[in-house]
C-alpha positions as CSV (number, residue, x, y, z in Angstrom):
1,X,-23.2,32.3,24.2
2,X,-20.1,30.7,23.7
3,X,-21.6,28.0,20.7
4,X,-23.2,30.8,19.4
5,X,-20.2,33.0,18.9
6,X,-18.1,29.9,16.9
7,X,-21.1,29.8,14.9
8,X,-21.5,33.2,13.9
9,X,-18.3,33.8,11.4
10,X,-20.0,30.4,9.6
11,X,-23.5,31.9,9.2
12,X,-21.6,35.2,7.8
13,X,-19.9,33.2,5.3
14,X,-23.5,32.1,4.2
15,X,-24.4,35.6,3.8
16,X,-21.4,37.1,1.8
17,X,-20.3,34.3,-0.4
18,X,-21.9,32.5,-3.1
19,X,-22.9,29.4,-3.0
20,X,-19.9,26.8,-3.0
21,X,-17.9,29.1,-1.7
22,X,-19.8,29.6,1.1
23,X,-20.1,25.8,1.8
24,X,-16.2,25.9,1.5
25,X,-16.1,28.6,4.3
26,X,-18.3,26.9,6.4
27,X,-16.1,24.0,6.3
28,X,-12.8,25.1,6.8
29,X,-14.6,27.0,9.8
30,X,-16.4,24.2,11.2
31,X,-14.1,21.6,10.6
32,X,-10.6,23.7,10.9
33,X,-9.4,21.0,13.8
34,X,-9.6,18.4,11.1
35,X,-8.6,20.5,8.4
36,X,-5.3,21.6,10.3
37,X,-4.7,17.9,11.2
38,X,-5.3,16.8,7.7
39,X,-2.5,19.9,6.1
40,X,0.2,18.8,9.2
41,X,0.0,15.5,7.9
42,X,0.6,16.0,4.1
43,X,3.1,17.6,5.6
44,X,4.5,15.5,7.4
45,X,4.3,12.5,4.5
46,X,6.0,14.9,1.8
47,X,9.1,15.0,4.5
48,X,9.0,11.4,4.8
49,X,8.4,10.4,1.0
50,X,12.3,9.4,0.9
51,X,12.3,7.1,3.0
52,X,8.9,5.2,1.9
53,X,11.1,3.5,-1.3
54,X,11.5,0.2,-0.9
55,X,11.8,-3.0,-3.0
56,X,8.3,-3.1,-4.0
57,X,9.0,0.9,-5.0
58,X,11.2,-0.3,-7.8
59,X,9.7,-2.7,-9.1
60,X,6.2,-0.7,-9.2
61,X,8.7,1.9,-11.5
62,X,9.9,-1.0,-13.3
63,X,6.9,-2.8,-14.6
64,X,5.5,0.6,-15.0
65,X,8.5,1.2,-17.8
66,X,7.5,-2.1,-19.3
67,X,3.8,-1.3,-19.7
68,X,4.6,2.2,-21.0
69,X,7.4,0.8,-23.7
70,X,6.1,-3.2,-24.6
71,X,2.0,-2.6,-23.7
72,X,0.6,-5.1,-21.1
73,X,3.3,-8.0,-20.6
74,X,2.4,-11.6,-20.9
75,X,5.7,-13.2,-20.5
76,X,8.2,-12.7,-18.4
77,X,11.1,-11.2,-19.8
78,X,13.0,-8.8,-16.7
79,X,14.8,-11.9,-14.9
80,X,16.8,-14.4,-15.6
81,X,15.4,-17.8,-13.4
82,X,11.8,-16.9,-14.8
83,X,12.4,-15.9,-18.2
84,X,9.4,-17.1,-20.3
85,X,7.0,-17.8,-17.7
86,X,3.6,-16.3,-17.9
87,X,3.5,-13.2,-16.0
88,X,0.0,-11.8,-15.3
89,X,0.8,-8.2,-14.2
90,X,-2.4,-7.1,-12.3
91,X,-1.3,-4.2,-10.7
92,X,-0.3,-3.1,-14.6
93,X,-2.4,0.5,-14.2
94,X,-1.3,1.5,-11.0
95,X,2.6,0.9,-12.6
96,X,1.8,3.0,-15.2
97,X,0.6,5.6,-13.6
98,X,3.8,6.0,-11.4
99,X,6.1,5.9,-14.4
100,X,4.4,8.4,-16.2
101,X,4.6,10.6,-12.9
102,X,8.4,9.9,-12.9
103,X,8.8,11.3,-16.6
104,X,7.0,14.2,-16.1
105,X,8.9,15.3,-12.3
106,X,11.5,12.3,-11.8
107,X,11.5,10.5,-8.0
108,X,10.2,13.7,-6.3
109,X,7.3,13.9,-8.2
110,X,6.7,10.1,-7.9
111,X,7.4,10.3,-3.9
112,X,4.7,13.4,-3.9
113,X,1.9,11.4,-5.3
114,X,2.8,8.8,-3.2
115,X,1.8,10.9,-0.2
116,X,-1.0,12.5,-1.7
117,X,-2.5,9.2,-2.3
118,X,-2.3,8.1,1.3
119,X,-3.4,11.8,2.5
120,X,-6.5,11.8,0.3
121,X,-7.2,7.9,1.4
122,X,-6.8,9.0,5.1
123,X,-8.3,12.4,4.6
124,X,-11.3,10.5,2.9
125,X,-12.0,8.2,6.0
126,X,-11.7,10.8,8.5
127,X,-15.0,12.1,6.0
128,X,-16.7,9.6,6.7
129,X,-16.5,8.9,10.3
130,X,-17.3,12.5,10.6
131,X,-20.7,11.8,8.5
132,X,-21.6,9.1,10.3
133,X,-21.3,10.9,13.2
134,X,-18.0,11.0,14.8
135,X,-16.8,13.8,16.6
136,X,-13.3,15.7,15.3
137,X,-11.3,14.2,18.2
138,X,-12.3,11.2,17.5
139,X,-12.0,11.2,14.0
140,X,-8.5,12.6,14.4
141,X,-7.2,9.9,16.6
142,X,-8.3,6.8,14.2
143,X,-6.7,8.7,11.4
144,X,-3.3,8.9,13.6
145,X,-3.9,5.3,14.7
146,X,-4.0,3.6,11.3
147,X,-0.1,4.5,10.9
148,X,0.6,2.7,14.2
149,X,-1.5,0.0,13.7
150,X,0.1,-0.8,10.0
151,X,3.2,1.7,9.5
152,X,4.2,-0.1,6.4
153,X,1.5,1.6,4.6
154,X,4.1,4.3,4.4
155,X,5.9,1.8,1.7
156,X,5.8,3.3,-2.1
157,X,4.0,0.7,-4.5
158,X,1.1,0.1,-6.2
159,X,-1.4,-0.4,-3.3
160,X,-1.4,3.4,-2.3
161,X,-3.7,3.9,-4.6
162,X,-5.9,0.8,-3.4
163,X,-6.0,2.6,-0.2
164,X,-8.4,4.8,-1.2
165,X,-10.6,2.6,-3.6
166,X,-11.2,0.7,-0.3
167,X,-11.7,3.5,1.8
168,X,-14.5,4.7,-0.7
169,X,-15.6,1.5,-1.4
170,X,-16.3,0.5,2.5
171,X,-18.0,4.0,2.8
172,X,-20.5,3.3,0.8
173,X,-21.0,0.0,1.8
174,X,-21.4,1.1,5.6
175,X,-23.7,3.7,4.5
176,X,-26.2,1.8,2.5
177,X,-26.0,-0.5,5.5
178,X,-27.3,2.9,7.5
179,X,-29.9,4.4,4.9
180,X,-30.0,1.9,1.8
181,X,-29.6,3.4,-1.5
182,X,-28.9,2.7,-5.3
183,X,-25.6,4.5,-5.1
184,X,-24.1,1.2,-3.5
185,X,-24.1,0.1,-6.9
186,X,-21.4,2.8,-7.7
187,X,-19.0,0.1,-5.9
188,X,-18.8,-1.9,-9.3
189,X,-17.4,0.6,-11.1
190,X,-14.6,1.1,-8.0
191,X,-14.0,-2.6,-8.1
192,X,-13.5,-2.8,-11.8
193,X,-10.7,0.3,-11.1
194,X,-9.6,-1.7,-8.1
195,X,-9.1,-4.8,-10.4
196,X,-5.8,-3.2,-12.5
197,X,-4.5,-1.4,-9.5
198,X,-4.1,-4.1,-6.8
199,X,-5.0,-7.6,-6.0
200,X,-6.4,-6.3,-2.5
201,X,-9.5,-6.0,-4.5
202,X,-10.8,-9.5,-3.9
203,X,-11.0,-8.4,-0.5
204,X,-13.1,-5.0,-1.6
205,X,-15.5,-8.0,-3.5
206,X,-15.7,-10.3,-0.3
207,X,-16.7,-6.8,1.8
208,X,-19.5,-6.1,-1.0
209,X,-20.7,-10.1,-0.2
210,X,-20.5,-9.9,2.8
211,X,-23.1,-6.6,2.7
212,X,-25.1,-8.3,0.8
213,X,-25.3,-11.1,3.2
214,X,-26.4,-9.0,6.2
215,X,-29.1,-8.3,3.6
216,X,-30.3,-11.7,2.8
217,X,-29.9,-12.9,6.3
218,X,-30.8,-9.3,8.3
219,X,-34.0,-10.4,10.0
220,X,-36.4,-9.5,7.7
221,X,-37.9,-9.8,3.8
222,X,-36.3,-7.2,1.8
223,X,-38.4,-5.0,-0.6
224,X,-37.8,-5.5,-4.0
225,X,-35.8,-2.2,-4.5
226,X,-33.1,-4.2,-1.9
227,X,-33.3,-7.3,-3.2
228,X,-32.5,-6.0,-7.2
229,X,-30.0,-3.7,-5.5
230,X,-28.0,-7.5,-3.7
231,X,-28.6,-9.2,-6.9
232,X,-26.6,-6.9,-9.1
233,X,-24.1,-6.4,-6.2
234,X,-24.2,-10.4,-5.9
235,X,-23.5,-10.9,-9.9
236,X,-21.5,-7.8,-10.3
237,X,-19.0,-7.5,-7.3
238,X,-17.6,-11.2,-8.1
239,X,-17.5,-10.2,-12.2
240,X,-15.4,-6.6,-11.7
241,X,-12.3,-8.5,-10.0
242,X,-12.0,-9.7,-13.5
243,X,-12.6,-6.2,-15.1
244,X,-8.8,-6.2,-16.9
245,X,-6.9,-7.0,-20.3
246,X,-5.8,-10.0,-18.5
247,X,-10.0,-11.0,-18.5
248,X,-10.3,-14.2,-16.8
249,X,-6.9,-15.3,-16.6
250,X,-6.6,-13.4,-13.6
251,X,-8.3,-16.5,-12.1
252,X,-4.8,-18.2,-12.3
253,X,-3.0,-15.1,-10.5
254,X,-5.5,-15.0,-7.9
255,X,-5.6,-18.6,-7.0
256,X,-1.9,-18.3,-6.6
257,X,-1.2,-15.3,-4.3
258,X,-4.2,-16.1,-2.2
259,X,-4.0,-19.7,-2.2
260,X,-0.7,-20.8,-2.5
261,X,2.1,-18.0,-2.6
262,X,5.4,-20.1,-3.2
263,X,7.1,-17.6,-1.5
264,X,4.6,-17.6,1.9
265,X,7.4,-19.3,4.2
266,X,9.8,-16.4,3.5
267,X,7.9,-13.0,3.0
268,X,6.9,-12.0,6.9
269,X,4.2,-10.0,5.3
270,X,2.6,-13.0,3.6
271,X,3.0,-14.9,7.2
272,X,0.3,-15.3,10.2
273,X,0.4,-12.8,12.3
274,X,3.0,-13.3,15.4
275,X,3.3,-11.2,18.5
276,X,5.7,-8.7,18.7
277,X,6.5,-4.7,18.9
278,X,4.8,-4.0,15.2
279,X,1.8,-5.8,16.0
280,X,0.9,-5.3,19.4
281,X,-1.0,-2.3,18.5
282,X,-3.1,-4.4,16.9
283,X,-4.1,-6.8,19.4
284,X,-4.8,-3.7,21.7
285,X,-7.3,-2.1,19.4
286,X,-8.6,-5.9,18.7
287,X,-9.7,-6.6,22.0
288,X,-10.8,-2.7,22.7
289,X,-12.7,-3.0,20.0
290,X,-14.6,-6.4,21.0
291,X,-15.2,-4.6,24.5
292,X,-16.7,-1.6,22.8
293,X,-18.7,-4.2,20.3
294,X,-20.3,-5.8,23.4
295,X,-21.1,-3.0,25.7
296,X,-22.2,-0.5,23.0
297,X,-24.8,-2.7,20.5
298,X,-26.2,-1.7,17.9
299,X,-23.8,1.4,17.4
300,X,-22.4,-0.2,14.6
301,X,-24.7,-1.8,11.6
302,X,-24.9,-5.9,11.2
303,X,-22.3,-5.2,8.2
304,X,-20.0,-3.3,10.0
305,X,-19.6,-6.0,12.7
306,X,-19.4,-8.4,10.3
307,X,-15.9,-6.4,8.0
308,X,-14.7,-5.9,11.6
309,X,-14.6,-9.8,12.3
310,X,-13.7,-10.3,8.3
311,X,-10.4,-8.3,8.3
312,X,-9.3,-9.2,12.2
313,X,-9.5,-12.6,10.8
314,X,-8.0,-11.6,7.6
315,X,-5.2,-10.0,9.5
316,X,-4.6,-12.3,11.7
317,X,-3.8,-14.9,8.5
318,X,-1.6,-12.6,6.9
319,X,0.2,-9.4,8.1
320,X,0.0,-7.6,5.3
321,X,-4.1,-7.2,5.9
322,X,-3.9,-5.4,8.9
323,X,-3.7,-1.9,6.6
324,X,-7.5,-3.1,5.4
325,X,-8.2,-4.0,9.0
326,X,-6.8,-0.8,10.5
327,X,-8.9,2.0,7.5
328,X,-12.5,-0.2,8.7
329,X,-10.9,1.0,12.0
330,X,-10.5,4.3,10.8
331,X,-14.6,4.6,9.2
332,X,-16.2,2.7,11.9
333,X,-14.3,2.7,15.6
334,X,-14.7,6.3,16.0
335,X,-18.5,6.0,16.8
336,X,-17.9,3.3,19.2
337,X,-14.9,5.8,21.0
338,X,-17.3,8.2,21.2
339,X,-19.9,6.8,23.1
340,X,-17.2,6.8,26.3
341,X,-17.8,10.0,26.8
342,X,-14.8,11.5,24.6
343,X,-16.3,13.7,22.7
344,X,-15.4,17.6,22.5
345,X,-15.8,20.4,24.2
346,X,-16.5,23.3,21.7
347,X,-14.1,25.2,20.1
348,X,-14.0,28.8,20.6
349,X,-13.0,31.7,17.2
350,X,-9.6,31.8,18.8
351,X,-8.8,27.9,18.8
352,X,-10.9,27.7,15.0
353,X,-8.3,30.6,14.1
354,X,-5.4,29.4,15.3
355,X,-6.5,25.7,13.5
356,X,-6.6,27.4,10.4
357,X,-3.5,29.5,10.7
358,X,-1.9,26.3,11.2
359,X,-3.4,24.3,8.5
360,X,-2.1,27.4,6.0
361,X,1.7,26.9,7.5
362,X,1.4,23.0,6.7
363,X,0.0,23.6,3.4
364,X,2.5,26.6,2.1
365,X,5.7,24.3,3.9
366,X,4.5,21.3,1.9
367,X,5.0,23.6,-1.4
368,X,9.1,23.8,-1.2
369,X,8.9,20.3,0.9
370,X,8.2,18.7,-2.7
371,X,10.9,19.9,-4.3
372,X,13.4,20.2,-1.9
373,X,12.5,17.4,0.5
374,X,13.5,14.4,-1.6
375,X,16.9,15.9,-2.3
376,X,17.5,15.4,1.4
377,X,18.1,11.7,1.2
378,X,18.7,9.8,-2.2
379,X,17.0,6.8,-1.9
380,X,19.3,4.6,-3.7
381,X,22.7,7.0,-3.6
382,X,24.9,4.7,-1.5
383,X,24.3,1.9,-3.7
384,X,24.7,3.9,-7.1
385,X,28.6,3.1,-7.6
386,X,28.0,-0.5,-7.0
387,X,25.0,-0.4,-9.7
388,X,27.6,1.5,-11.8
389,X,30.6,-1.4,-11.2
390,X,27.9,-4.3,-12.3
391,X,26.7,-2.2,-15.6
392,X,31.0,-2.0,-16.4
393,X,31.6,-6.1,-16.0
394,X,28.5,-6.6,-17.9
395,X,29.2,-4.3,-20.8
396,X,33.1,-6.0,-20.6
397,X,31.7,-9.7,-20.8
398,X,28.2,-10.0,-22.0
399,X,28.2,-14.0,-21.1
400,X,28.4,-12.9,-17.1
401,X,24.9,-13.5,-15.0
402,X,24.1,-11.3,-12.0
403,X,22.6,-12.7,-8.9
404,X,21.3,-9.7,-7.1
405,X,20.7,-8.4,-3.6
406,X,17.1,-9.0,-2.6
407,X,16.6,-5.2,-1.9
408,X,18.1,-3.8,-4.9
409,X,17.3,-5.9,-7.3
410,X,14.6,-3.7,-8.9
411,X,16.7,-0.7,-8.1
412,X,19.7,-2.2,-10.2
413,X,16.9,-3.1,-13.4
414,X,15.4,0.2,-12.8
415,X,18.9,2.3,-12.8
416,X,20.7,-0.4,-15.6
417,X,18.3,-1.3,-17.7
418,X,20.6,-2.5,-19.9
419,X,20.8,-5.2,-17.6
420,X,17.0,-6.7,-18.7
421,X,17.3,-10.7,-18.4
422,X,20.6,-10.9,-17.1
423,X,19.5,-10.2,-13.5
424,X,18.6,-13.8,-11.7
425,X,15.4,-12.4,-9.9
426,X,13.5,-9.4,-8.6
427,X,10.8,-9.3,-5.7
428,X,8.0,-10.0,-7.6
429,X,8.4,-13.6,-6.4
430,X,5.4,-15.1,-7.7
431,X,7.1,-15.4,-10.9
432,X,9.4,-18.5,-9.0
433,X,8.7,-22.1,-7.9
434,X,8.5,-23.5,-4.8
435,X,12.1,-25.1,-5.5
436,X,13.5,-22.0,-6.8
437,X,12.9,-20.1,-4.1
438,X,14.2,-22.9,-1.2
439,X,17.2,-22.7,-3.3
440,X,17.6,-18.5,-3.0
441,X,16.8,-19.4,1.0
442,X,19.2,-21.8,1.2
443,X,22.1,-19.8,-0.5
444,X,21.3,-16.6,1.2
445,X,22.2,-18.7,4.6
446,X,24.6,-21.4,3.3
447,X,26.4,-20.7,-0.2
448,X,27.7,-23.8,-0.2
449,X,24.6,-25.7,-0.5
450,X,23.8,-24.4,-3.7
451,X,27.0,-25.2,-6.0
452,X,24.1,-24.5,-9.0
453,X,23.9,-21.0,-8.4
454,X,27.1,-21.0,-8.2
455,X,27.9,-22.3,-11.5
456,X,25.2,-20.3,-13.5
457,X,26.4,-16.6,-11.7
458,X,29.5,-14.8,-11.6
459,X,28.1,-11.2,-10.3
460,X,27.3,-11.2,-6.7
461,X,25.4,-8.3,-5.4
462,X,25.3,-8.8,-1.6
463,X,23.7,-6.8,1.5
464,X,25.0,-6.2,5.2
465,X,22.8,-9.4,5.9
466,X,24.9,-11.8,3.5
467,X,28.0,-11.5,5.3
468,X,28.8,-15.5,5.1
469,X,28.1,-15.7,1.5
470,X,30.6,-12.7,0.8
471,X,33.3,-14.2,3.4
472,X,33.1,-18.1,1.4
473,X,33.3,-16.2,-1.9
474,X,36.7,-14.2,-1.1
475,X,38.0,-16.5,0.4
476,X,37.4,-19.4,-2.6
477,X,38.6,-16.8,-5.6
478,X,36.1,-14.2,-5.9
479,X,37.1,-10.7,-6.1
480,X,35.8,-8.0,-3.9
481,X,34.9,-5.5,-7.1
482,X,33.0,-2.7,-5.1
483,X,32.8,-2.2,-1.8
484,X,29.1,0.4,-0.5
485,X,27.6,0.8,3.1
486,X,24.7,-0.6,1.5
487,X,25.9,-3.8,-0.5
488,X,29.2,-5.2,-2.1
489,X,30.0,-6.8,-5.7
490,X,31.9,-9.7,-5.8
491,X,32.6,-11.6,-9.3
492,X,33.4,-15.3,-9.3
493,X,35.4,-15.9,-12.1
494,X,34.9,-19.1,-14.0
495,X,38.2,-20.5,-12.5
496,X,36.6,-20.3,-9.1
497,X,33.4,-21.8,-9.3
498,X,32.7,-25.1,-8.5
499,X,32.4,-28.3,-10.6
500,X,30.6,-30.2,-8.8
């Protein structure tokens, strides 16, 4: 009596609306545990959108400037140490589209997207576990557990909108590896998006090989529909990585970040994967998932076990996979969770009200939240007057070279733009040697072993971390110029710096 009472209000919908709208009823009915869960945490991402800046949020805003005013670069022109090297800006749409968000509504606006872009990614892969099968509780819990298992994908730059080109890329992937079908072929067009929007898409290319593998190698002669439907996946999927202006020099750029990063031995991100607080979650699910894998066969298609394996190992090379690792989690590990005995008990009309009274709260809080939320915290406010004190030397001596702080080195191109090629380096550190950057390691922990640098800069922009480089400067003639909780300008006049 009880199922059949949660089901009635449904069946009325049916009955008094019109078609889509009924279908719309239905869902917010049946699904209002999801749909609540899904409002509380656009919610709860608007009030967080502050704090996602980071380095990469700059430069994203940046290069996005560039695009918008220049057209697609080709040579570098931002920094000083890389000034005329080719620069091959793959992720030149996603850029684009997050400066033309900041004309139109400024850094709210921008942080707003920025959360709607992970909500619809996580939203999205809650969909399909659900499809496939999943009950809401489970559902709800790999949605929560992808921002524990990789919290940086919180951080504003290009890849939020990757996330969900994967999420719907790996969705149709698993599904054609449930009920094959010619709409697996709508993963070229994603990948060809994918391919001026992030660099993660090789990965998105090896997961369509990889389907096509289980394919080839699945036990048994495919029918000819199949076997046209891996061949144009086979030819297609490694052709749309290159689906950009840059065309096939992009072969170039993607040797280097996924071959040979000069920058690997510094950026943790780009690192194997240690053991430690932020990744222990992963190791957790990693074995609870190989326990489930054994016990439970067959719950999961040959091509699901296979991206499992593909971005543990993935992960486990480099941190900054586990957010791919962690959204197969999200699709997949839900029908394995459910099969020990966690699914839900019913919900009754009172709890389905009560979902959706909550899921209205969320959504008419998240209104105000957008405009009012990032005024809460400026990201960049405590650093403004030391921006504003480099942008005065510069304009007084146009001969004086700035050698920035690692973390607001973007910030201080976006906010002085004036500033273009007179700034020694930003983050996108792909643009340096190998020698280049052992030199900015070396200085950042002994300024003395770098008399170069020295020589070529006079503006020091330091952080809370470079308190030995700031102590050597003062005390050998530099000038303590402005003084912020977040960093400190020093300038080295000429008299100062070394000769030899």
């Amino acid at each position: 009596m009880r199922g059949l009472a949660a089901e009635a209000p449904a069946a009325a919908c049916e009955t008094v609306l019109p078609g889509p709208r009924a279908r719309v009823a239905a869902i917010l009915w049946e699904e209002s545990f999801l749909v609540a869960l899904v409002a509380v945490l656009g919610l709860a991402l608007v009030l967080i959108a502050p704090l996602t800046f980071v380095q990469d949020s700059w430069m994203t805003l940046v290069a996005g400037r560039e695009v918008a005013e220049h057209g697609i670069p080709h040579f570098e022109t931002l920094t000083g140490l890389a000034r005329g090297r080719r620069w091959i800006d793959q992720q030149w749409l996603a850029q684009l589209v997050f400066y033309e968000t900041w004309k139109v509504g400024g850094v709210k606006l921008v942080a707003a997207l920025h959360a709607l872009a992970i909500e619809v990614a996580i939203g999205s892969g809650i969909v399909a576990a659900r499809r496939r099968g999943a009950s809401p509780r489970t559902a709800a819990s790999a949605g929560l557990l992808v921002f524990v298992l990789s919290p940086w994908l919180l951080q504003l730059r290009a890849q939020s909108f990757a996330l969900l080109l994967f999420v719907l890329l790996y969705g149709l992937l698993s599904a054609d590896s449930r009920s094959p079908s010619w709409r697996v072929l709508l993963c070229l067009p994603i990948l060809a998006l994918w391919a001026n929007v992030h660099g993660s898409v090789v990965l998105g290319a090896a997961l369509v090989v990889v389907r096509c593998l289980t394919v080839v190698f699945g036990g048994r002669v495919p029918s000819r529909t199949a076997a046209a439907r891996t061949i144009f996946l086979l030819a297609g999927a490694p052709l749309a990585v290159f689906a950009s202006p840059y065309g096939f020099s992009l072969v170039h750029y993607y040797r280097l970040m996924l071959l040979d990063p000069p920058f690997a031995g510094y950026v943790t991100e780009w690192q194997s994967m240690t053991y430690g607080p932020l990744t222990l979650p992963f190791f957790v699910v990693l074995v609870t998932l190989a326990i489930l894998l054994g016990r439970y066969r067959g719950r999961l298609t040959r091509f699901e076990e296979a991206a499992l394996v593909v971005l543990a190992v993935a992960s486990l090379q480099a941190e900054r996979d586990i957010v791919w690792f962690a959204l197969v989690v999200l699709v997949s590990a839900p029908l394995l969770l459910d099969e020990v005995n966690l699914r839900d008990a019913p919900i009754g009309r009172r709890g389905r009200r009560a979902n959706l009274a909550c899921a209205a709260a969320a959504v008419l809080l998240a209104i105000p939240a957008v405009a009012i939320a990032p005024l809460t915290r400026d990201v960049a406010k405590g650093a403004a007057p030391a921006g504003d004190a480099i942008a005065r030397l510069a304009r007084q001596d146009p001969k004086l070279a700035i050698f920035p702080d690692d973390a607001y080195a973007d910030w201080l191109l976006w906010t002085q733009p004036q500033l273009k090629g007179r700034v020694a380096y930003d983050v996108r550190f792909e643009l340096n040697t190998v020698g280049e950057m052992k030199q900015l390691f070396r200085f950042r922990t002994d300024v003395r072993s770098e008399p170069q640098l020295l020589r070529r800069y006079q503006i020091f922009m330091l952080g809370r971390s470079d308190s030995a480089a700031r102590r050597w400067l003062l005390r050998h003639g530099g000038r303590l110029v402005r003084h912020t909780p977040q960093v400190d300008v020093v300038l080295l006049p000429p008299s100062a710096q070394p000769t030899t």
